[in-house]
C-alpha positions as a Python dict, from the first residue, in 0.01 Angstrom:
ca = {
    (1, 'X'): (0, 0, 0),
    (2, 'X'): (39, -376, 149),
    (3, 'X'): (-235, -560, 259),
    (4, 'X'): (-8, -844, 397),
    (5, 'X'): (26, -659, 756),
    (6, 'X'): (-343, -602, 751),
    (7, 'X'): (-464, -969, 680),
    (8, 'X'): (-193, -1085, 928),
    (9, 'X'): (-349, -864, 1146),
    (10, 'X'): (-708, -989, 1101),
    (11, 'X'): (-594, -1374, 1101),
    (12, 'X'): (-413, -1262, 1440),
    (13, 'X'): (-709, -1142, 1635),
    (14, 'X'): (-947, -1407, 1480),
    (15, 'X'): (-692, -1677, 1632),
    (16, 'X'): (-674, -1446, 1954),
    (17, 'X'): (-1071, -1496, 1963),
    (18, 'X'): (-1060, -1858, 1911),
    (19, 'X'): (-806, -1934, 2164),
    (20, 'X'): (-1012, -1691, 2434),
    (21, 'X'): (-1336, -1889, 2380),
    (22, 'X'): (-1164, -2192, 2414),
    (23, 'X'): (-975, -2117, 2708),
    (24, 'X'): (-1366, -2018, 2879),
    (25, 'X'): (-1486, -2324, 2735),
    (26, 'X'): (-1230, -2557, 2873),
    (27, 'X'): (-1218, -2375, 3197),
    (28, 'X'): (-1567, -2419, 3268),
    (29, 'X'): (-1521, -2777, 3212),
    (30, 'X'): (-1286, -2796, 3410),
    (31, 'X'): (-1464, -2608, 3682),
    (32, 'X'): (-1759, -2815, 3666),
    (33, 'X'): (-1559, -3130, 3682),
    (34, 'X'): (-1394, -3011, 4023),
    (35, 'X'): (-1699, -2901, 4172),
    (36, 'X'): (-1874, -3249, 4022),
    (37, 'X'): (-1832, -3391, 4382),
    (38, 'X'): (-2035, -3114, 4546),
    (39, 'X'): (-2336, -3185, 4350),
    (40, 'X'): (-2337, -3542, 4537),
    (41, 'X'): (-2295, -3319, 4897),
    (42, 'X'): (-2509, -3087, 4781),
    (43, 'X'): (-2791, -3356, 4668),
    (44, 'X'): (-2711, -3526, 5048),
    (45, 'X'): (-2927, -3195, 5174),
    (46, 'X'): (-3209, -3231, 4989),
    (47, 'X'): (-3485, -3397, 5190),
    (48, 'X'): (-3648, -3703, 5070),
    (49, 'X'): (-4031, -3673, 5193),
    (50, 'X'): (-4185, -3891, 4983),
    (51, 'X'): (-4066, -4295, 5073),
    (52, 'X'): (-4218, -4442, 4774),
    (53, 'X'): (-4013, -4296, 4435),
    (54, 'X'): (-3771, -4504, 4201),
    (55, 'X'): (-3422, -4539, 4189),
    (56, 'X'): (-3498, -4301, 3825),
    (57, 'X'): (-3690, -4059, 4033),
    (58, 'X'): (-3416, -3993, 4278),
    (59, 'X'): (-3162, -3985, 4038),
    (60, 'X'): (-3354, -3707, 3849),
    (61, 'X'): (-3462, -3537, 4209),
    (62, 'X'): (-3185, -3538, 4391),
    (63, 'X'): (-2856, -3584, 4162),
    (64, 'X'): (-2979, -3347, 3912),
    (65, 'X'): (-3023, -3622, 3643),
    (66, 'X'): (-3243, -3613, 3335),
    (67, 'X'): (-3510, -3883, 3214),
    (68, 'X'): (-3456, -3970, 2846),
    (69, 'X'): (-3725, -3766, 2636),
    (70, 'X'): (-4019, -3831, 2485),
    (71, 'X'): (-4074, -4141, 2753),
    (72, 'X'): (-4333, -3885, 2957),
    (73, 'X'): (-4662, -3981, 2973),
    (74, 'X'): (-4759, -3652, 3088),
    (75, 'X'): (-4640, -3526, 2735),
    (76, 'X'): (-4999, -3621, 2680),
    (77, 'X'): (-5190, -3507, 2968),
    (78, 'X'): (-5436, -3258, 2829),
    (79, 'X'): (-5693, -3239, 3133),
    (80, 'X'): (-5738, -2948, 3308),
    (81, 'X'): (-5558, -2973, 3673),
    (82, 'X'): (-5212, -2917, 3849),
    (83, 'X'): (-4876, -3055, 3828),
    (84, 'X'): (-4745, -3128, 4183),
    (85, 'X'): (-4391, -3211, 4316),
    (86, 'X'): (-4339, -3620, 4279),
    (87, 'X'): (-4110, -3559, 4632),
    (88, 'X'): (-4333, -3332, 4824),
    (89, 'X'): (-4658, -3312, 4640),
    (90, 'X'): (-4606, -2882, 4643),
    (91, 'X'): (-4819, -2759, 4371),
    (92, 'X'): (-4559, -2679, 4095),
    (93, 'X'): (-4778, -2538, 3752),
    (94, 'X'): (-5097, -2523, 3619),
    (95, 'X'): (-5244, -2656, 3337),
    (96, 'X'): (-5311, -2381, 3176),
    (97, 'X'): (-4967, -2300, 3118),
    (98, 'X'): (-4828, -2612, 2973),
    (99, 'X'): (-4758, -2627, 2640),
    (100, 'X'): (-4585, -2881, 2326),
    (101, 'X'): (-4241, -2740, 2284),
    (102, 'X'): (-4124, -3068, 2073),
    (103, 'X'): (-3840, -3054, 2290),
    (104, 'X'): (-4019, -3465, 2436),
    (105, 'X'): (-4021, -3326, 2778),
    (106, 'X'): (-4330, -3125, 2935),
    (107, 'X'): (-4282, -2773, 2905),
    (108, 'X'): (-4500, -2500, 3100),
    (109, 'X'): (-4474, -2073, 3024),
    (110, 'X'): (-4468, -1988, 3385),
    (111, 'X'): (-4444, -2162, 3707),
    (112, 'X'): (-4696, -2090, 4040),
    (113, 'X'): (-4575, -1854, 4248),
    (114, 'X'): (-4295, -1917, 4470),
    (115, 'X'): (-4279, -2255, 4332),
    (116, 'X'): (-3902, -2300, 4223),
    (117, 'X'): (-3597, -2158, 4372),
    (118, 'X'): (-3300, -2101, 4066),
    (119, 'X'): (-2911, -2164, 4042),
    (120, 'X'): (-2716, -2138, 3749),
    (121, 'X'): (-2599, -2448, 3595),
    (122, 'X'): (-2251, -2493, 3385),
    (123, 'X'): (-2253, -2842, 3295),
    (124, 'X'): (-2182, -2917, 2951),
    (125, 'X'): (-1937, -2608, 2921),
    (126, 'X'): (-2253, -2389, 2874),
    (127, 'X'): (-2475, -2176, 3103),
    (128, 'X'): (-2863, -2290, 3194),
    (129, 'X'): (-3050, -2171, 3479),
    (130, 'X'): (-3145, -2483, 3653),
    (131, 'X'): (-3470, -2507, 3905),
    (132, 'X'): (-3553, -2645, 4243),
    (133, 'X'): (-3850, -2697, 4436),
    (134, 'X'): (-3871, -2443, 4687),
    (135, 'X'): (-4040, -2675, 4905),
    (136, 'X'): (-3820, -2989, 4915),
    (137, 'X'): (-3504, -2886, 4651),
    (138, 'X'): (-3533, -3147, 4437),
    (139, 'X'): (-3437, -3053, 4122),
    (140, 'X'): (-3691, -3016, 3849),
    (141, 'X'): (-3534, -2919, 3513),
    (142, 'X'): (-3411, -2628, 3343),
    (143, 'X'): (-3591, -2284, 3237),
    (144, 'X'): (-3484, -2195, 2904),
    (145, 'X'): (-3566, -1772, 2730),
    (146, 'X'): (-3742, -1892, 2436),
    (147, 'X'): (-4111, -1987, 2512),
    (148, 'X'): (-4385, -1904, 2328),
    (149, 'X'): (-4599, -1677, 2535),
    (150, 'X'): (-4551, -1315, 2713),
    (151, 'X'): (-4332, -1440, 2954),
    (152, 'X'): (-4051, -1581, 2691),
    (153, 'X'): (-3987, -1839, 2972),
    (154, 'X'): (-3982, -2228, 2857),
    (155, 'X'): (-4017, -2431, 3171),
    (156, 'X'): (-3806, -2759, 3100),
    (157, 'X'): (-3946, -3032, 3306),
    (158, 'X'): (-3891, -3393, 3400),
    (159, 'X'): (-4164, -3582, 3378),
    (160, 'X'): (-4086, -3831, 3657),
    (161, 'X'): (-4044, -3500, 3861),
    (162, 'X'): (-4480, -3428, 3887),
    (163, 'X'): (-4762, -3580, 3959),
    (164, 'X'): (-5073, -3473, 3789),
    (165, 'X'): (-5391, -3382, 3952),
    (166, 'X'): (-5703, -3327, 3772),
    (167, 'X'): (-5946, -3115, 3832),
    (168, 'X'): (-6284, -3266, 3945),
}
C-alpha cells in the first residue's frame, strides 16, 4: 500500500482550493474596480437637501466614504433622543438601541422602521451589506451579523452621517 498517490492527491485538491478562492478573490476585485466609476454616477443621483454639510460629510454621504474612527463625538452621546439623517434630517435610530461595539464608530441593534434601504457591497474583495437612507440615499454605513442583542444586527454608522436630537 502507497501513500504517495494519496498525499499527491490531497496536496492536489488543497492547491485546487487555493487557486479557486483566489480566482473569486481577484475577480471581485476586479469587478469592483470596473464598476468603481458607477459609484461616482450612482452618487450623482443622490439628492443633496441639506446646503450646509462639509466637503467630509459629502464624501461620506454621497461617495460612500468612511470617517476615520474613534473621531465621533456621538461615540459619547448617552442622552436619551434620536439620531436623524445629517442630509435630510429623516429620523434614522433611537437611542435606545445604540450601543459601544469598540469598533470607534456608533453602532445601534436595529434601525426605525423603514429607515434604510440595503445593497450589497464588494469593496475590499469581501461582501458587506451596505445602507442608505431611504429618504435621501445617502449612504450611512454598513450593517454587520454580530450585534449583541436579539436581533444579531450591528448597525455600523458614520458619525458625520446623524444629527442627534435629545429628548426634552
Amino acid at each position: 500500500m502507497s501513500i504517495g498517490p494519496i498525499v499527491k492527491l490531497f496536496l492536489n485538491s488543497i492547491i485546487l482550493k487555493v487557486k479557486r478562492n483566489f480566482l473569486k478573490i481577484f475577480g471581485i476585485s476586479i469587478l469592483s474596480t470596473i464598476l468603481f466609476p458607477y459609484k461616482f454616477l450612482y452618487s450623482a443621483t443622490k439628492k443633496i437637501i441639506n446646503k450646509n454639510l462639509t466637503i467630509e460629510q459629502k464624501n461620506i454621504l454621497f461617495n460612500e466614504g468612511t470617517e476615520r474612527p474613534f473621531t465621533s463625538s456621538l461615540l459619547y452621546e448617552k442622552r436619551e433622543g434620536f439620531y436623524h439623517c445629517a442630509n435630510c434630517d429623516k429620523k434614522l435610530f433611537s437611542s435606545r438601541s445604540k450601543f459601544d461595539s469598540g469598533t470607534g464608530w456608533p453602532s445601534f441593534t436595529e434601525a426605525l422602521p423603514g429607515a434604510f434601504k440595503t445593497k450589497i457591497d464588494y469593496t475590499f474583495g469581501m461582501k458587506r451589506v451596505e445602507y442608505h437612507c431611504s429618504n435621501c440615499g445617502a449612504h450611512h454605513g454598513h450593517v454587520f451579523e454580530d450585534g449583541p442583542s436579539e436581533t444579531g444586527k450591528r448597525f455600523c454608522n458614520n458619525g458625520l452621517c446623524l444629527i442627534f436630537k435629545p429628548i426634552n
